[in-house]
ZAMARGU-4260 file (C-alpha; in steps of 0.2 Angstrom, whole numbers, plus 5000, padded with zeros to 4 digits):
<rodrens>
0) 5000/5000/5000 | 5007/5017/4994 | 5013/5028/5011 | 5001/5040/5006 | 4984/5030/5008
5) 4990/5020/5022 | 4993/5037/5031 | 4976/5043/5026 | 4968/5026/5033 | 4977/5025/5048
10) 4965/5022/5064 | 4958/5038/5072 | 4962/5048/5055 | 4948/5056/5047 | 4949/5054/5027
15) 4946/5070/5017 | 4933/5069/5006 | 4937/5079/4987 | 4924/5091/4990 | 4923/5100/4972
20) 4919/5084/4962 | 4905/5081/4976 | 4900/5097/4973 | 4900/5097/4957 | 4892/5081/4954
25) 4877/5087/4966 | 4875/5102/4956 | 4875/5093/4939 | 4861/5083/4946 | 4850/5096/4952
30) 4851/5104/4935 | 4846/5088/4928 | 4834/5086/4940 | 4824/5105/4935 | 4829/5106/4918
35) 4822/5088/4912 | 4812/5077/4926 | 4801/5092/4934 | 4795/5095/4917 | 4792/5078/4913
40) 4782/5076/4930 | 4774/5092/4938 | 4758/5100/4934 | 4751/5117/4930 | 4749/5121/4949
45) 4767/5117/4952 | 4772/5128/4940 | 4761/5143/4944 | 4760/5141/4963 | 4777/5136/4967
50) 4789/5133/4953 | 4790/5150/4947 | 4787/5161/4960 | 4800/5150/4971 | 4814/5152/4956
55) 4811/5171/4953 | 4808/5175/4972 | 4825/5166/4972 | 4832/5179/4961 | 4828/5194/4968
60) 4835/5187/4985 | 4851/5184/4975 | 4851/5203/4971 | 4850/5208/4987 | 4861/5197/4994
65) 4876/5204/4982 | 4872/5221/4988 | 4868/5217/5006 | 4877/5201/5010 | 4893/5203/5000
70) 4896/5221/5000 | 4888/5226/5014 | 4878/5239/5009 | 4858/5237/5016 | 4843/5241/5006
75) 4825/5241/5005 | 4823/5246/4986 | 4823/5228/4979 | 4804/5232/4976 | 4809/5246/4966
80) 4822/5241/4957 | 4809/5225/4952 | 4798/5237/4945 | 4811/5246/4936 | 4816/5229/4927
85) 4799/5225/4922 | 4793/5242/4916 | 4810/5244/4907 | 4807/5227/4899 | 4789/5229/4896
90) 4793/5245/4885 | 4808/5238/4877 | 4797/5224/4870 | 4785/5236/4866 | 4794/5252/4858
95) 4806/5240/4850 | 4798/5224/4844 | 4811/5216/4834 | 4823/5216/4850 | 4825/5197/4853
100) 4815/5192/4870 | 4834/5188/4880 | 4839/5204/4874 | 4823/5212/4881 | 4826/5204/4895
105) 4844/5210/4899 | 4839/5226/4895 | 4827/5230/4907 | 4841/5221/4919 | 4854/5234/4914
110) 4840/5249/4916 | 4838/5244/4932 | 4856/5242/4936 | 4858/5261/4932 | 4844/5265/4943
115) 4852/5255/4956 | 4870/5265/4952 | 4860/5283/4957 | 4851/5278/4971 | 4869/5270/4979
120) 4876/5286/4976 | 4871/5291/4996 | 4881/5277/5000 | 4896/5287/4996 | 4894/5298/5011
125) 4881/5287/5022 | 4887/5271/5030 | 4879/5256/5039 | 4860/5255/5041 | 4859/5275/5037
130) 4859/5268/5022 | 4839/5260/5022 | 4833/5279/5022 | 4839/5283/5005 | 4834/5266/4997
135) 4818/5267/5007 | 4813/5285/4999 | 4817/5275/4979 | 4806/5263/4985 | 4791/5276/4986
140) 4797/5287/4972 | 4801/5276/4959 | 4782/5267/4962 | 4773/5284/4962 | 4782/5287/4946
145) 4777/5271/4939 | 4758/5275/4944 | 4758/5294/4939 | 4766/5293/4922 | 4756/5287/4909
150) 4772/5286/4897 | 4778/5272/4908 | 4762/5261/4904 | 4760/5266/4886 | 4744/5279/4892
155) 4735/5261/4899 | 4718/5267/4907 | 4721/5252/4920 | 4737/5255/4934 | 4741/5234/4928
160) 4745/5233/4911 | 4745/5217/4903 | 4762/5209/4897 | 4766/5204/4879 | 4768/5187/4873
165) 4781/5179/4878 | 4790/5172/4860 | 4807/5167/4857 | 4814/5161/4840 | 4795/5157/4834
170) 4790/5146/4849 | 4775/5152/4861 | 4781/5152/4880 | 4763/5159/4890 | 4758/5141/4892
175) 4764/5137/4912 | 4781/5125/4906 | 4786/5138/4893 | 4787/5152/4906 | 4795/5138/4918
180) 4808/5135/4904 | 4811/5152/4902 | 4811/5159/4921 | 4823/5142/4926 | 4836/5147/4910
185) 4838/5164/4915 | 4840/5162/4934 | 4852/5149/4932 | 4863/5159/4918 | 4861/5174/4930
190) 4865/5163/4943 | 4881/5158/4936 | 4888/5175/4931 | 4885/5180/4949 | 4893/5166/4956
195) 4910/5171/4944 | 4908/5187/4948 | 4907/5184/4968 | 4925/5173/4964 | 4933/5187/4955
200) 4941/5202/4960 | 4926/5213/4964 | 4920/5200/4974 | 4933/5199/4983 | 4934/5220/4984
205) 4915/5218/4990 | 4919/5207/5004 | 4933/5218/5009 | 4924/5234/5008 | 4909/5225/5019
210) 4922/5219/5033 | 4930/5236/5033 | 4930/5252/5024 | 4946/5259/5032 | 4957/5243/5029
215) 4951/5241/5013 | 4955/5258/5007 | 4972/5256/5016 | 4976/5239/5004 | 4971/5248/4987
220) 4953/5245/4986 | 4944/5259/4976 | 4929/5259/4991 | 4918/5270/4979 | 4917/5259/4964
225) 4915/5244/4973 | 4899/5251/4981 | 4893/5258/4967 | 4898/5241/4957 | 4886/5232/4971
230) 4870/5242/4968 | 4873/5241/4952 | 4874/5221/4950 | 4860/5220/4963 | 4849/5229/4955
235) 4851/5223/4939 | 4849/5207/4944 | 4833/5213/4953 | 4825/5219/4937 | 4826/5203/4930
240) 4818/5195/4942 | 4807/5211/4940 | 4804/5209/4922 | 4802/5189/4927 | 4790/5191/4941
245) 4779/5202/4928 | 4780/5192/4913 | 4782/5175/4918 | 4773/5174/4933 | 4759/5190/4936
250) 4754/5192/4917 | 4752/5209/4920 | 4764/5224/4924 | 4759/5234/4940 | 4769/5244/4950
255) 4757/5237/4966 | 4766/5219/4964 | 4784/5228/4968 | 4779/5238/4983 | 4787/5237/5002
260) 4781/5220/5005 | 4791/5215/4992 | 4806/5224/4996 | 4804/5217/5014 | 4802/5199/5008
265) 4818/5199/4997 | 4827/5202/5015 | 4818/5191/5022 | 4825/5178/5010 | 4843/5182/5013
270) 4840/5184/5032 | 4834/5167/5034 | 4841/5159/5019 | 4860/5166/5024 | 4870/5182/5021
275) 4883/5180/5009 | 4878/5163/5000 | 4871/5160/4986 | 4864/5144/4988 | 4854/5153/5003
280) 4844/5166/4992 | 4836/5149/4985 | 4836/5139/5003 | 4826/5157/5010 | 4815/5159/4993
285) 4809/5139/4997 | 4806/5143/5015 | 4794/5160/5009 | 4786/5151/4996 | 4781/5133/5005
290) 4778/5142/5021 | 4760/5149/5017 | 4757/5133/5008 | 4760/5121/5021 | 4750/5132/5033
295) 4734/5131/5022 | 4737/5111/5020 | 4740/5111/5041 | 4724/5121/5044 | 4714/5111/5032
300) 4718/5093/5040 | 4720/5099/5057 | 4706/5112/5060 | 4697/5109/5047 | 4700/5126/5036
305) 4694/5136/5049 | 4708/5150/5047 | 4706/5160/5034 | 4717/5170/5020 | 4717/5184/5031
310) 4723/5172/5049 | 4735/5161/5039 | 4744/5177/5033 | 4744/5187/5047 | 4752/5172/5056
315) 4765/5168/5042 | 4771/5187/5046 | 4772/5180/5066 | 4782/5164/5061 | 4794/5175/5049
320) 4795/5187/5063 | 4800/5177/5076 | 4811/5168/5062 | 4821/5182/5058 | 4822/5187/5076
325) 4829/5169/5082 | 4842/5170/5067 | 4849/5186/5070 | 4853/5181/5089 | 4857/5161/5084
330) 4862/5160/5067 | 4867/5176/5058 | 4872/5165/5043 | 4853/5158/5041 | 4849/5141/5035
335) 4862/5138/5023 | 4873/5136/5042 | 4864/5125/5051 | 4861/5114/5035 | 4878/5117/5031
340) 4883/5110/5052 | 4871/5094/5049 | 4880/5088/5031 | 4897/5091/5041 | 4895/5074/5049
345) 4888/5064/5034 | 4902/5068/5023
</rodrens>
């Protein structure tokens, strides 16, 4: 037996498991899993009530947890910057039809970002939670915008326009596994570029920046861009799931469906999913969506549906409440920890 191996086998020596082919391999099969057997097996209601609410919700998390959890820079303009995305695209597809859907798309993600860029300017001069104030005043602005311009809805008599037809190279996507196929492709490539970009150098400058401003300034990092780059990306990754939310999901453009409650359950996600992961923007956006689900189906075979719409909500907002409380004095990293602490001794 070669020195090597023996030394790794020897009696009270743990063996180190290669932890990117695992990963890897896990990943591959998930992908599998959503790009080929969920279509082949789930029904309309899986798509409408949990599919693609979970995978865009999962997005806009994502957002804000490259603005928030990487860079350090807190927010309540998700909503906002949603709205921008969608609006932008909705006008895109409109103004300019023979702009390719992705295109579109990408577009009303970029639009976004820039909106994302002025309203980070405070941030310049303004650190720490200080910074919720002037996100929280683009939240309010930039939906009374939205509701008070006619130019913005194409002079519509109704506040919620409805959305074009979603077509890309000649093939209808409004049934409920075309807009799946099309909301799963975009998060993942989205996905992805953020997962290079958190491994690059601005990621790296964000998490330097978020840790502190002084030392990072001290080592060479240019503090300014790199906060401006965050709401930038953040945004712009918001107003995809924006764009996604309203085409894919809502049918219709309103600048209600991107108010504070949405702004609040995008930090929600991150909160209990986990700051500074990716993978926990999609554990959180799981635990939003099923929540209210699984309560209806516990007040159904337990009390007989005797809690209403009304009750079930008003108790979600109790259980994400206390949820968000616990993890903050527990478990600042949210989920993705404590599953992360369970696995440990499996592998």
């Amino acid at each position: 037996m070669p020195p090597a191996l023996a030394a790794a086998l020897a009696p009270g020596r743990r063996l180190a498991l290669p932890a990117l082919p695992l990963r890897g391999t896990g990943l591959a099969l998930l992908l599998a899993v959503a790009f080929v057997a969920i279509p082949l097996t789930a029904n309309d209601y899986w798509y409408n009530a949990i599919l693609i609410p979970f995978l865009i919700m999962a997005l806009a998390g994502l957002g804000l947890n490259l603005t928030m959890g990487y860079a350090g820079q807190a927010s309540l303009g998700t909503g906002a910057f949603m709205a921008v995305g969608a609006y932008a695209t909705y006008n895109l597809l409109l103004r300019l039809p023979e702009l390719p859907l992705p295109v579109s798309l990408a577009g009303g993600g970029l639009i976004a970002g820039a909106v994302g860029l002025v309203v980070g300017l405070p941030s310049l001069r303004i650190k720490g939670f200080y910074l919720v104030a002037p996100t929280l005043a683009a939240q309010f602005l930039i939906e009374w915008v939205f509701n008070q311009v006619g130019w913005f809805s194409n002079d519509a008599s109704s506040s919620a326009i409805s959305a074009p037809r979603l077509v890309f190279l000649g093939h209808d996507l409004s049934s409920p596994a075309g807009r799946y196929a099309l909301t799963l492709t975009s998060v993942t490539v989205v996905t992805v570029l953020a997962w290079r970009l958190v491994h690059s150098q601005t990621g790296r400058n964000w998490r330097a920046v978020r840790d502190g401003e002084t030392a990072a300034a001290v080592i060479g990092v240019p503090v300014a861009r790199t906060k401006l780059s965050a709401f930038f990306v953040g945004a712009a990754v918001s107003g995809v799931a924006g764009a996604l939310w309203a085409f894919a999901y809502l049918g219709t453009v309103d600048a209600r469906s991107f108010d504070l409650d949405r702004s609040f359950q995008a930090m929600f996600i991150i909160i209990i999913g986990g700051l500074s992961s990716l993978s926990g923007s999609f554990i959180g956006a799981a635990f939003i969506v099923l929540t209210p689900i699984l309560l209806t189906h516990l007040s159904n075979a337990f009390l007989g549906g005797s809690l209403d719409g009304g009750q079930i909500s008003n108790l979600q907002r109790i259980l994400f409440g206390a949820l968000i409380i616990g993890f903050l004095i527990k478990e600042p990293n949210g989920l993705v920890a404590l599953l992360g602490r369970l696995r440990r001794p499996v592998r």
